[in-house]
Structures are given as structure tokens and as C-alpha cells.
N, C-alpha and C positions, 0 to 999 in steps of 0.2 A: 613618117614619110611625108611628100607632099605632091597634095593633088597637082596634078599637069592640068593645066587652064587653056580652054579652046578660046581662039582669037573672038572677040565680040562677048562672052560670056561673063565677062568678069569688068569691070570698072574696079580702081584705085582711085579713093582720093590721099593727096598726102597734107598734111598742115605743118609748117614751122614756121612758130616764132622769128625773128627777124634778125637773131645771133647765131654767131658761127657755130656753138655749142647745139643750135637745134636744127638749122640747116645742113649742116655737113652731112651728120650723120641720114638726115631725110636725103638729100643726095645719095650718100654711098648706097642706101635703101633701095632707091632707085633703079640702080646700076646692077644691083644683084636681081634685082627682078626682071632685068631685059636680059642676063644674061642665063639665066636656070630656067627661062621659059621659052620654051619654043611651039608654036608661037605665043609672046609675053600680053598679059595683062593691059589693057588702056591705061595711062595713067594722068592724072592731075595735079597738076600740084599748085598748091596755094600758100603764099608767105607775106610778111609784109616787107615793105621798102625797108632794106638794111645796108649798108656799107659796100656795094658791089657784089656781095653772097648769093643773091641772086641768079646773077648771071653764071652759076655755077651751074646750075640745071639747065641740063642738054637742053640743046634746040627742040627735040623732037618729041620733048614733052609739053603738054598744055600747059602755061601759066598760068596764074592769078596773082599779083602786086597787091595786094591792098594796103591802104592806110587808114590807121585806128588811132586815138586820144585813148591811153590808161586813163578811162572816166567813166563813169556808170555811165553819162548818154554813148560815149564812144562805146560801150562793148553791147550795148540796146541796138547802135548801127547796125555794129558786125554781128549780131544777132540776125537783123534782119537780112543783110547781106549773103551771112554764111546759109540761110537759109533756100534765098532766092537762088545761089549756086548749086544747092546740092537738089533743086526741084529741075533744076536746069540740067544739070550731069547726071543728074542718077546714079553715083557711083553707090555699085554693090557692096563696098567695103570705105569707111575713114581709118585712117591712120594717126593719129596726133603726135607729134616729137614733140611737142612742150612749146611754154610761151603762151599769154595771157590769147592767143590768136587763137588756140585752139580749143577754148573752152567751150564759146558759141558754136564750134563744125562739130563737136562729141555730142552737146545735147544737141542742136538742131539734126543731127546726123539719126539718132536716135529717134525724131520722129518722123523722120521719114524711111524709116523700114532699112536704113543702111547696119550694116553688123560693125560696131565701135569701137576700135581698138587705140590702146596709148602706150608709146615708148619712154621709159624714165631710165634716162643716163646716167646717174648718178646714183650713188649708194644711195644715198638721201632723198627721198622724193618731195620736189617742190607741191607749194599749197595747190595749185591747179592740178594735179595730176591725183594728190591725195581724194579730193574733190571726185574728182571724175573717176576715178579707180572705185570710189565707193558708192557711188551716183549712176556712173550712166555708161561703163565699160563695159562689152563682153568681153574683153582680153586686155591684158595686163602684161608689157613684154620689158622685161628688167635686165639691163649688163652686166650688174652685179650680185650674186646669191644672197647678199648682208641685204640688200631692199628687202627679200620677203618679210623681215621682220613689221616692215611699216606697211604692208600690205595685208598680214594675216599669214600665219605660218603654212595654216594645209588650207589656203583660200585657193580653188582650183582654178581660178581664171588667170590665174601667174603663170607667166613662160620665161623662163630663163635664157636669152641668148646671144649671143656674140655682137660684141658692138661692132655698127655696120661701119666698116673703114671706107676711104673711096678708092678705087681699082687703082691708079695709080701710084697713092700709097704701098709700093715694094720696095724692097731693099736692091739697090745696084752697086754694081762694083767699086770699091771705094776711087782708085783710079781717073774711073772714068767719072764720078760724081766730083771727084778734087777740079777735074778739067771743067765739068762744066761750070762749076760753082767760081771757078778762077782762085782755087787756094791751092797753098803748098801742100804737099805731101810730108809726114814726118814729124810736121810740128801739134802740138798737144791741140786740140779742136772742142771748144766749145761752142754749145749751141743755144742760145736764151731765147727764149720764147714769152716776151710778158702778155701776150694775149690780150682780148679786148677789154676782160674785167680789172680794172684797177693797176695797170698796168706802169702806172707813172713812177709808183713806190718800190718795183723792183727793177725797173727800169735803173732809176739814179741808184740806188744802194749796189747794181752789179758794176756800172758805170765808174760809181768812186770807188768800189773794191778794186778794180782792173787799175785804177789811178793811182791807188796805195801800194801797190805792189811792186814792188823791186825786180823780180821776175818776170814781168809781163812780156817783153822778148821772147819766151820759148811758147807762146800761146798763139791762136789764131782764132778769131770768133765770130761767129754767124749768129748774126742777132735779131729776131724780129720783134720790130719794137711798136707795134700797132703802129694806128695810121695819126695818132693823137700825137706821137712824142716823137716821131721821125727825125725831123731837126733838132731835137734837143737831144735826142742819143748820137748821132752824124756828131754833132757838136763836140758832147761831151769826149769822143772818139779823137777829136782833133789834140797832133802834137804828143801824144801818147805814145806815137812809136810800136803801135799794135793793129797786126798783120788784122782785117775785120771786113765783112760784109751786114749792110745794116739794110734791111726792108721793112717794110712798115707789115708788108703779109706775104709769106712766100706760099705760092699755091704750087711750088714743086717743091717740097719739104721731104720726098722721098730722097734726094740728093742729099739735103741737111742733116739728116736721120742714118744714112747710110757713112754719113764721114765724121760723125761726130764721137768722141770721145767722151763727154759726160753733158749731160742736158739739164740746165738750172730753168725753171717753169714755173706757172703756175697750174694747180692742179683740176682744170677742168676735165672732165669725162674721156671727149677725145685723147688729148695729150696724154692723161696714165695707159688711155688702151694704145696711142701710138707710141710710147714709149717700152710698152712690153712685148709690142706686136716687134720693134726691131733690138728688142735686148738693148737695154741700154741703161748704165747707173745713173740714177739722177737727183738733186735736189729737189724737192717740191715746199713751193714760200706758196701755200693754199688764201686765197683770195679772203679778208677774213669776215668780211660782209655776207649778202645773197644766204643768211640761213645756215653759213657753216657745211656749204653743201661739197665745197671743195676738201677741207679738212676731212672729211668723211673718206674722198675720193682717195687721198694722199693717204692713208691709214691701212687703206687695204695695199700697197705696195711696202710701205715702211716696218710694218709689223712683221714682215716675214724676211723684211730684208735686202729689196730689191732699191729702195729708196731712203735717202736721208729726208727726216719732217722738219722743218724749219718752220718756224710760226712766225708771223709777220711782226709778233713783239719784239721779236728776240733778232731780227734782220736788221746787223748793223753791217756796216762796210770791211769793217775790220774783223768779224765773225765769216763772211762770206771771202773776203782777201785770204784767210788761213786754212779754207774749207777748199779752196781753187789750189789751192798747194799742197794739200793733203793730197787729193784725185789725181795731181798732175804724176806724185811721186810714187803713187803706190797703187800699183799694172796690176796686185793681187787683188785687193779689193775688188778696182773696179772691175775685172774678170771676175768677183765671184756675184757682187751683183749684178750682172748683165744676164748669168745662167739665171738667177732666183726670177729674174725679168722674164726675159725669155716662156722658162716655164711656168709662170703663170696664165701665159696667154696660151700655150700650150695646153691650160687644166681648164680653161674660162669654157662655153659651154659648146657642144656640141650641133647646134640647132642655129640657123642663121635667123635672121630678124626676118626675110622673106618668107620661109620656109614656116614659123613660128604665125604669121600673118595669115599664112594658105592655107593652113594644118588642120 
């Protein structure tokens, strides 16, 4: 169960790194705590300067921007920083999403009387979280069951639970998602997602897949192509004769998710959980950098069936051009991975990351 919180009795600090992979989910965090509490929690939230991600946290939470140098004086700063904040706020509880940011609010959090918790997205847990998981956490909250391995099998400070999506994130009606998006109805709907991590390399390999293909007429494609290659995927789009919507970040990607027909990605945290959260068959080209933390991520969908693995060695044009013609032609397949999608999120855990925090 979870304790009900009287107004003023409880502070939240929240920390994320300055990537959409750590902010989102401290967002959607957020949003489940304003809405399972009546009345909700204070909350804080603290991140560094990132690509506009920021401005995702509602108005009517407290902010903190900061800016840090990855460099021993830079995290000596934010030492000192996260410090003078948290003697400032007093918040009763830190939260850490991940991100070299949150290293200094866990242990400074920890001496001053705050209860320490950290969320790890990933099957894999990054060096900071390993760190602080065996250092200076009283709670340990994991998306994935395969983490407990890197944390200690019967370590009892592990919670299992649902990665936090943002409220918006639901599925609408296809229809009405074709209307706002401004696509056809009827025609085969992909949806590419290269993300912020390394994005340029699947970027151009989907780009000349779509180029090579004699077929490309019966497709339509919604591509988000970070904010790095914007022009150079618009580009590569030009004179192709292929029906496309190209954004560098769509922050209504419920639309995108709702009309799409198969989703080629990169296998960050988020995207596997919003990929099973709306059933959907999909390739995953796993970032092959960052510790191998996406491959891990892609592994747990592909093993059971809901996801094709493609490894970024093996991503050629003319491998992804025959794999786009595969999906398009065979309604069985991708009907039978969307169920195995589906029901995974269906099986992931019962316990929300709010509730897992208050417990």
C-alpha cells in the first residue's frame, strides 16, 4: 500500500541528469504524484540545462537549472551546491533518475538526514547508480526484474516497478491521430525514432533504406530525427515521392504511437516501455556505445518475441530496405508481436515508482 501524505509533511526532491532518458521519466514521476495524492507531496525538482527538456516540468513545480563541467572541480561544485540546496529545502525524501547530477544530491542528501532513493531505467545499471546503490541508497527502484541481478539477488532495498510514462502518453484513436498528424489513413505507417544517443547512424541507414526501395509509395513515415540531423533527414526525404512527417522531438508522440504500424528505434528505456505500453512490433538498432546499456534494454523484448535485435554492425541499408518489406507484407507477424508487446507491459510490475518512493 501507500501511505496518503498530509499537505506540508513530506518534501520531494527530484534529480535528473540533463537527458531525455532521465528527465522524462522524473517528469512522468511527478505527475503520478500530483495525481495519487490528495493533498500531494511539495515537490523539487532539480536538473541540469538540456535541450529544452526542462521546460517539460509543470510550472507549478519548484525548479533548479544548474550547470556542471564532467570534471572533478565540476562535481566538487555541485557538491557544494547540491548541498547548500538541500539545507535550503529540507526535503524529507531525494529521488535520483540518473546522470552524473545526481551523484552529489544522494550522498549530500544522505548527510543531511534526507531518506535516499535512486531510479535505474535500464536493465543495466549505469556506474553512478551501481555506486550509489551500494554506497548511499536506502531504496533501489528498478523497471526491469533482469537489474536485480547487478544489484544483489535477495538485496532488500530493491523495488521493482513500473516505468513512470507521462499522462499523456495514451493511446487515441487512430482516426483522429491520422487527422492531427496530417497523414493518410490505410497507407503502411512507420514511425523512426533515432533519439538523442547516436542518432545520425540510424538516421542515414533508414533514410537510404527508404531510397533503395522500389516500394516506398505504399509507406508513410513519421520520423523523429533529433534536433542534430533535422536537415539532413528533411533532406534526405526530398524527391523520394514518400508521403513523411519529420521532427527533430515530437512531444505528442501519443499520436505517433497510436498510428503507427511498426516502430524502427533506438533502444533506450523509455521507447522499449513506450513501445510495449502501446503494443507495437518493432525493430530495435541498440545504441552500441554508453556500456551496452541499450542492447540489454532491446534483449528483454527480442527474446520473447515482441522485437526484432539488430546490432548496429550488422545495419546496412539494404538489410533494413528488406526488413521494411517484410513488416509491411506480413499483417501476421506483426499482429503476433504487438500481443507479445502488449503483454509484457501487461506482466512488468505492479507497484508504480510513486507509490514504490512512499511505501
Amino acid at each position: 500500500g501507500c501511505a496518503v501524505i498530509r499537505e506540508g509533511s513530506t518534501k520531494i526532491m527530484v534529480v535528473a541528469g540533463g537527458s531525455g532518458g532521465h528527465i522524462l521519466p522524473a517528469v512522468a514521476f511527478c505527475e503520478t504524484l500530483a495525481d495519487m495524492n490528495r493533498p500531494a507531496p511539495a515537490v523539487v525538482f532539480v536538473t541540469s540545462r538540456s535541450k529544452g527538456l526542462e521546460d517539460l516540468v509543470s510550472s507549478s513545480v519548484k525548479t533548479y537549472v544548474l550547470s556542471g563541467r564532467r570534471s572533478v572541480g565540476g562535481l566538487c561544485r555541485l557538491f557544494f551546491q547540491a548541498a547548500g540546496l538541500l539545507i535550503k529545502e529540507r526535503p524529507a525524501i531525494v529521488v535520483g533518475f540518473g546522470g552524473y547530477l545526481t551523484v552529489p544530491f544522494v550522498f549530500a542528501g544522505r548527510f543531511t538526514g534526507a531518506k535516499v532513493m535512486i531510479h535505474e531505467q535500464n536493465v543495466l545499471p549505469g556506474r553512478a547508480n551501481r555506486i550509489l546503490g551500494a554506497l548511499a541508497a536506502h531504496r533501489i527502484i528498478i523497471s526491469f526484474d533482469r537489474s536485480r541481478a547487478y544489484f544483489g539477488r535477495k538485496n532488500r532495498k530493491v523495488f521493482l516497478a513500473r516505468y513512470p510514462l507521462r499522462r499523456a502518453l495514451q493511446p487515441v484513436a487512430r482516426h483522429e491521430a491520422f487527422a492531427q498528424l496530417g497523414l493518410e489513413e490505410g497507407l503502411f505507417t512507420i514511425l523512426v525514432i533515432g533519439g538523442s544517443q547516436g542518432a545520425h547512424r540510424l538516421n542515414q541507414a533508414f533514410t537510404d533504406a527508404v531510397r533503395l526501395n522500389k516500394d516506398r509509395g505504399r509507406w508513410q513515415i513519421i520520423h523523429c530525427s533529433g534536433s542534430a540531423d533535422l536537415d539532413f533527414v528533411r533532406r534526405a526525404y526530398e524527391g523520394l515521392g514518400v508521403r513523411c512527417k519529420v521532427f527533430a522531438f515530437l512531444d505528442q508522440m501519443h499520436y505517433a504511437y497510436s498510428v503507427a504500424d511498426l516502430v524502427v528505434a533506438r533502444a533506450g528505456a523509455g521507447c522499449v516501455h513506450e513501445v510495449m505500453r502501446f503494443g507495437l512490433p518493432s525493430v530495435l538498432v541498440p545504441y552500441p556505445h554508453a556500456g551496452q546499456h541499450q542492447l540489454e534494454n532491446a534483449r528483454v523484448l527480442a527474446e520473447k518475441g515482441a522485437a526484432l535485435l539488430l546490432e548496429e554492425k550488422r545495419l546496412t541499408p539494404e538489410l533494413l530496405s528488406g526488413l521494411l518489406d517484410l513488416f509491411s507484407e506480413d499483417a501476421f507477424r506483426r499482429k503476433t508481436m504487438a500481443a507479445i508487446a502488449r503483454s509484457l507491459e501487461g506482466a512488468s510490475a505492479a507497484m508504480s515508482v510513486a507509490e514504490a518512493v512512499l511505501a
